[in-house]
N, C-alpha and C positions, 0 to 999 in steps of 0.2 A: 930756693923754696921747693916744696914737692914735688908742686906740679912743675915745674922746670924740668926737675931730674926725669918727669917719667916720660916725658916727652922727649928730653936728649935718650935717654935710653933705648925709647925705642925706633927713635930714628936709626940709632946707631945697628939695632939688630933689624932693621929693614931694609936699612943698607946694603947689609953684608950681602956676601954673593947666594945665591938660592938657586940651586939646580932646577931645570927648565924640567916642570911635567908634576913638581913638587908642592903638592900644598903645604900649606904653612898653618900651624896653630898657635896662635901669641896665649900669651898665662900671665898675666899679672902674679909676680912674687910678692911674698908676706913682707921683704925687704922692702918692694916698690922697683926691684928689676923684673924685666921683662920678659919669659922663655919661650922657645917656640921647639915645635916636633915635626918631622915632616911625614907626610900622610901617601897610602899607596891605591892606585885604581886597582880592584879584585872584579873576576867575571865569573861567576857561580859554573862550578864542575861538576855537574850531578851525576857522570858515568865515574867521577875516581879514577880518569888516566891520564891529569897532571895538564890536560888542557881545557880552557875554560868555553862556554857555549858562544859563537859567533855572531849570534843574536842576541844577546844581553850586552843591554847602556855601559854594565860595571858599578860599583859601589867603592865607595872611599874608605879606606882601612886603613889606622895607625900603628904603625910596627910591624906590616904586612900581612898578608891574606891570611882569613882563615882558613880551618877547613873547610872541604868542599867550596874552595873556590883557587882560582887559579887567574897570577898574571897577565896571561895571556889567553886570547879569545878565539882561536882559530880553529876548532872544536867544530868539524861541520855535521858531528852528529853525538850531540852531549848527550843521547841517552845508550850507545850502546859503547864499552870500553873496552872493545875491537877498533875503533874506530876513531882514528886522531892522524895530525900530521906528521907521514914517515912510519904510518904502521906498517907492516905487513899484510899484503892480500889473500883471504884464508877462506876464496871461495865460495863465499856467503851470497852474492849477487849484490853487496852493498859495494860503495868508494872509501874501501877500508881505512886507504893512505892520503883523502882528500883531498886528492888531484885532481879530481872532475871530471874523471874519466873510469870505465872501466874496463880489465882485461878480456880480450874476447872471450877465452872459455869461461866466463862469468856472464855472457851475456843472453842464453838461451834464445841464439837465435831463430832456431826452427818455433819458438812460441809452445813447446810439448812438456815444460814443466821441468826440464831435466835442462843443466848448464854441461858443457862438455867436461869443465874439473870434476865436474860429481860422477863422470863416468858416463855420458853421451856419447855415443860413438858414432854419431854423424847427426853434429849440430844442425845439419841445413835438410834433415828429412823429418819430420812433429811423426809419423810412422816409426821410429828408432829410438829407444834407449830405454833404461835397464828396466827391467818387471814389463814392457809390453809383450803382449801377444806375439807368440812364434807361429810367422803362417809357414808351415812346412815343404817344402821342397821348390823354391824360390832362389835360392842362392844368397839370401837376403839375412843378416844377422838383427834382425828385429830388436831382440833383447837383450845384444851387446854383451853377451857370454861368451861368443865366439861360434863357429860354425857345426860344433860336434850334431849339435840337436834342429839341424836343418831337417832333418831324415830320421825315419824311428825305423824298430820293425820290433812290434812290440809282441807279439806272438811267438817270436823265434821260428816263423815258415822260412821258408828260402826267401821269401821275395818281401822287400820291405814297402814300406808305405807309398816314399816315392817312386818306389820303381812298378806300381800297379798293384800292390794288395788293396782289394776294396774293403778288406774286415780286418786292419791288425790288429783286433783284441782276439779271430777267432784263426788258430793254427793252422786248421783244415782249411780256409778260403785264401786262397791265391792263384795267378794267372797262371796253367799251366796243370792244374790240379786237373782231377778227374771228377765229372760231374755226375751227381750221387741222384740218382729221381725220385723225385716224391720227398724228400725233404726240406722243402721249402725254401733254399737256401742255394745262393749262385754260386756254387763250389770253385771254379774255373775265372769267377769276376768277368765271365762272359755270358749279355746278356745276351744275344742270341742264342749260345745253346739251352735248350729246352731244359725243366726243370720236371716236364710232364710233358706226353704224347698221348696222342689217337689216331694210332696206326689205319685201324681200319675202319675210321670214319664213321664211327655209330653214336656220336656223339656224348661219350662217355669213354674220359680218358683212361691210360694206367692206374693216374693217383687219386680217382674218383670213384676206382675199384673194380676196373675192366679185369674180369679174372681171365680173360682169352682176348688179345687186343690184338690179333690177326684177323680173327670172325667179326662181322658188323651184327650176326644175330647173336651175341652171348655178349650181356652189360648189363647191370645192376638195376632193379628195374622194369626188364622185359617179362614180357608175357610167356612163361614156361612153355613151350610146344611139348605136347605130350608124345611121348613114345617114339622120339628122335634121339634118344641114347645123348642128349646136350643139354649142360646147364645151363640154359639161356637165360635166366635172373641171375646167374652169378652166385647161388646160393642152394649149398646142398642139401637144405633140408627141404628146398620145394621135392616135391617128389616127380619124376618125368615119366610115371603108371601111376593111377590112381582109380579104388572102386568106391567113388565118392556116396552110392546109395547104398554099398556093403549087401548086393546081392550076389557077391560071389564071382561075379566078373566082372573085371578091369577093362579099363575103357582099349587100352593094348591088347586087350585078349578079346576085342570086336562088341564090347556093351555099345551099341547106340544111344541108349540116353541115360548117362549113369550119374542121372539127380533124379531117377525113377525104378525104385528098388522092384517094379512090374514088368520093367523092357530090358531084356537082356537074349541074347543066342541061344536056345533052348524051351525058350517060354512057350504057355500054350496061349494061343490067340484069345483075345476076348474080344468079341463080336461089339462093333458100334462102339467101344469106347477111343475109338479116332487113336487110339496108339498101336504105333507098330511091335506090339506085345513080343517077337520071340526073333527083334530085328529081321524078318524076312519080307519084303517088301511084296513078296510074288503071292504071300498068304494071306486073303481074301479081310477083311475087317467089318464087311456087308453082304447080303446077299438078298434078291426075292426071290424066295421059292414058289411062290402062287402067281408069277407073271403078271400081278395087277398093276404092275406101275411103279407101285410102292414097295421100296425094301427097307426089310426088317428096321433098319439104322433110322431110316427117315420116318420110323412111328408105325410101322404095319401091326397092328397088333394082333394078327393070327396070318400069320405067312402061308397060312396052309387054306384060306381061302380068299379067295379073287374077289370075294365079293364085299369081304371087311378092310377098308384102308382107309386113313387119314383125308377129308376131302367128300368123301362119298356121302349120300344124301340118308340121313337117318330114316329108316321107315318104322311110323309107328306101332307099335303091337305087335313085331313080332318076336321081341323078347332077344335081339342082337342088339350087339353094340356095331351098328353100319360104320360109321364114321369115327370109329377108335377114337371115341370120345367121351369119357367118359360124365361129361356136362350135358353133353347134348343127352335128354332125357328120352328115354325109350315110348314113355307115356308122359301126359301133360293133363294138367288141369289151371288152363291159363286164367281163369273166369274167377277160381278159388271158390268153387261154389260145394265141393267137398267130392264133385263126383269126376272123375278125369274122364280122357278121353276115348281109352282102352275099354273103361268102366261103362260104356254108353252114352256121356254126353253129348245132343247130338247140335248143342250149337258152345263150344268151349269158349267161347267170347263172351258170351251174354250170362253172369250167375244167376239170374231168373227163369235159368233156362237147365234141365236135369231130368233124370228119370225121376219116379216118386215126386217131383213137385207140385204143388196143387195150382192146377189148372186155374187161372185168371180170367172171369169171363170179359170180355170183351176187348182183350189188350191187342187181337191180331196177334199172340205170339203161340208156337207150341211148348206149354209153360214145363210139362212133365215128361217130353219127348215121346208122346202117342197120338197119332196122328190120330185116332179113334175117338180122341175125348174132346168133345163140342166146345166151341170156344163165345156161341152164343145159343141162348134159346126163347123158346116162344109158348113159357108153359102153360098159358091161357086159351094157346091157339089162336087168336083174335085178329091176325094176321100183323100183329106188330111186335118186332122181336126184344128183348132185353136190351142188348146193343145197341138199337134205332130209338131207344129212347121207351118204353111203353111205361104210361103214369099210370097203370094196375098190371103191371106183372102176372099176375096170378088172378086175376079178373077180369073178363073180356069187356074191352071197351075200344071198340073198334074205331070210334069216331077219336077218341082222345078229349073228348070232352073234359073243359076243367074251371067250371064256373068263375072260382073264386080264385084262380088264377093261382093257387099253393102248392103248384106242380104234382099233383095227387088227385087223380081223375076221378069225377063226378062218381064214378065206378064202385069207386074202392074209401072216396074222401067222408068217414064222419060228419053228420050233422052238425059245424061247431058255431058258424056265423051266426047267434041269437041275437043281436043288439050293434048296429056296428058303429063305432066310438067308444062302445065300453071295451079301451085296448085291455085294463087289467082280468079283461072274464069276471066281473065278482057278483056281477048280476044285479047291480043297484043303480042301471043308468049311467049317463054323460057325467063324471066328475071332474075337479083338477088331479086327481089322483090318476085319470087315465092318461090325463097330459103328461105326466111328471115320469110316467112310467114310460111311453112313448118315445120322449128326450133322453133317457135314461139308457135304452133300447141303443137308440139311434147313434148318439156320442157317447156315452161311456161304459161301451159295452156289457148293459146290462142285460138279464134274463129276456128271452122270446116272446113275442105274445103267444099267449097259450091258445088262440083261433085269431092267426094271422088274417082273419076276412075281417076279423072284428078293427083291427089295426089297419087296413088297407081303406081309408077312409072316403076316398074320391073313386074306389072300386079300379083304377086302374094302375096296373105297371109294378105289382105289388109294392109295398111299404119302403117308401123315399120321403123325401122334403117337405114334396109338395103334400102328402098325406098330414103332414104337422102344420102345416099353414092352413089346412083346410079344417082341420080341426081349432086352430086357436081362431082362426077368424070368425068360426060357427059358437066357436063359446064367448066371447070378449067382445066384437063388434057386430053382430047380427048376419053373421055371414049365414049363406044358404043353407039350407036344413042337410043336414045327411042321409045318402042314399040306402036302402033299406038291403038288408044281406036278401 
């Protein structure tokens, strides 16, 4: 039967012997036999150098590996194809040959970047190998080129870098040289010698432009001394003579003050003006010739007499100037009354007081300056004078009689008292009209009565208060009748 056959069949092909490590793949035939293939483990080569990655499972392949893969696994760095079991070691710092180990000149031991095969030339100093810093004159091959360029001399002087040139870029500086002053520049590489000096301690050296550095008075700077044949500013256009007022003599050729084109050896003196005019000290610049005390200089304004000098007491009127002054007035009119004092005033204080003025009578004062002209009088004779009071002047009334009390003596005084209360005079008796006039009078400074008796209404102490009380109480309330002029 069929199924018999395919099961003896493939007993019979599973029998057979099968190489150990070998998959097997059975196929049912179209016949009803049974075929098998056998199958390969492949481990993915993804560098392409015939060894497979050591870390990949593998994959099962019939009729053997494709590409990029490979039967074997021992690849312990499937991505670079340098790098397999039994390569060659090419310096890289990898485990080319997968031994697990690396060559020491691959293993940059100093940690400086650089492996001894790449040209390290002292793996055990991170200070050494190719392209570092060359510190020069050390004996030390820093950058592994070898010893030429320990040492330069890069100027072509005699002396090279390590052997004490402080400037190998400049030819002229080397130990041994000659040191140049004032070039700013240590020619020798020795600092102690000077590059500048001050010899003679005027603090101003050679290169600061000491034009004489022996002398401490000639340095740039200094105060010119005149007429010492030395440049002591160091500059020849100060000049060492000079006629700075341009009168013709230089201060070298004896000018005493030559910023004063008036003082020079020759000049003729000029009196009182305090300079020594013709530089001779022995020639006089004052003088009194009137032995008053006072010379010329200190204001004498006529040296030729004793008796005018500065100080001295002006005397009035006599037409000098006493006290050379020409404020102090010879004549005065302090009063301002138009007549001075030269002129006759004989009281200059008082401007009431003059020749020609009209005598004042009774002021006590001499008003016109003539003691001749009366200052009261008594032109009635009556034995009572103007001055003392007389209430008729010009009418004798010896008693002073004065009735009606209007300071105008019984004498000389008008009949005026006709009616007394009638204050307005108008000759129609007692009215309010004379009241009104009265008040009028009294407070707001109205017209006079024209017969003050008439207005004096109680007859005493002339016209007050009580004269309008005495009145309103006689018209209004029945007050006492009025006394008769």
């Amino acid at each position: 039967m069929a199924g018999e056959e395919t099961e003896v069949a493939l007993k019979l092909v599973v029998s057979a012997a099968i190489p150990e490590g070998i998959a097997v793949q059975v196929t049912p035939g179209s016949n009803g036999l049974v075929f098998w293939n056998p199958t390969t483990v492949c481990y993915i080569d993804a560098d392409n150098d015939g060894f497979g990655d050591a870390s990949d499972p593998g994959t099962d392949f019939v009729g053997g590996c494709s590409a990029g893969y490979s039967s074997n696994n021992s690849d312990c760095d499937d991505s670079d194809p340098n790098t397999y079991p039994g390569a060659p070691e090419i310096c890289d710092g990898q485990d080319n040959d997968c031994d697990l180990s690396l060559p020491v000149d691959e293993q940059d031991i100093d940690s400086d970047g650089w492996m001894a095969c790449a040209g390290d030339c002292d793996d055990n100093n991170p200070n050494i190998y190719p392209g570092a810093t060359e510190i020069l004159c050390n004996s030390v091959d820093e950058n592994c080129n070898g010893p030429a360029d320990d040492d330069v001399n890069a100027d072509g002087d005699p002396v090279s870098y390590c052997a004490g040139d402080c400037d190998d870029n400049n030819p002229n500086i080397y130990p041994g040289n000659t040191e140049i002053l004032c070039n700013g520049i240590d020619d020798d590489c020795d600092l102690v010698t000077a590059d500048d000096v001050d010899v003679d301690a005027d603090g101003v050296s050679v290169c600061a432009g000491d034009c004489d550095d022996n002398n401490p008075d000639i340095y740039p700077g200094n105060t010119e001394t005149l007429c010492d044949g030395l440049d002591n500013d160091c500059n020849p256009a100060t000049p060492d003579d000079v006629d700075a007022d341009a009168d013709g003599v230089s201060v070298c050729a004896g000018d005493c003050d030559d910023n004063n084109p008036n003082i020079y050896p020759g000049n003729t003196e000029t009196l009182c003006d305090g300079l020594d005019n013709d530089c001779n000290p022995g020639t006089l610049d004052d003088q009194d010739a009137d032995g008053d005390g006072v010379s010329l200089c200190a204001g004498d304004c006529d040296d030729n007499d004793p008796a005018r000098y500065p100080g001295n007491n002006e005397v009035l009127c006599n037409g000098i100037d006493d006290d050379c002054d020409a404020l102090t007035l010879d004549d005065i009119d302090s009063d301002m009354d138009g007549v001075s004092v030269c002129a006759g005033d004989c009281n200059d204080n008082d401007p009431n007081i003059y020749p020609g003025n009209t005598e004042t009578m009774c002021d006590g004062i001499d008003n016109d300056c003539n003691p001749a002209t009366p200052d009261d009088t008594d032109a009635d004779a009556d034995g009572v004078t103007l001055c003392a009071g007389d209430n008729c002047p010009n009418d004798p009334n010896p008693g002073q009689s004065d009735l009606d009390l209007d300071g105008i003596g019984d004498v000389c005084d008008p009949v005026c008292c006709l009616d007394r209360g009638d204050v307005d005079h108008a000759g129609n008796g007692i009215d309010i009209a004379d009241l009104v006039y009265l008040v009028d009078y009294m407070f707001n400074g109205g017209q006079a009565p024209i017969c003050p008796g008439e207005a004096n209404i109680d007859s005493l102490n002339g016209i007050d208060i009580s004269d309008l009380v005495y009145l309103t109480d006689y018209m209004f309330t029945g007050g006492p009748p009025l006394p008769g002029c």
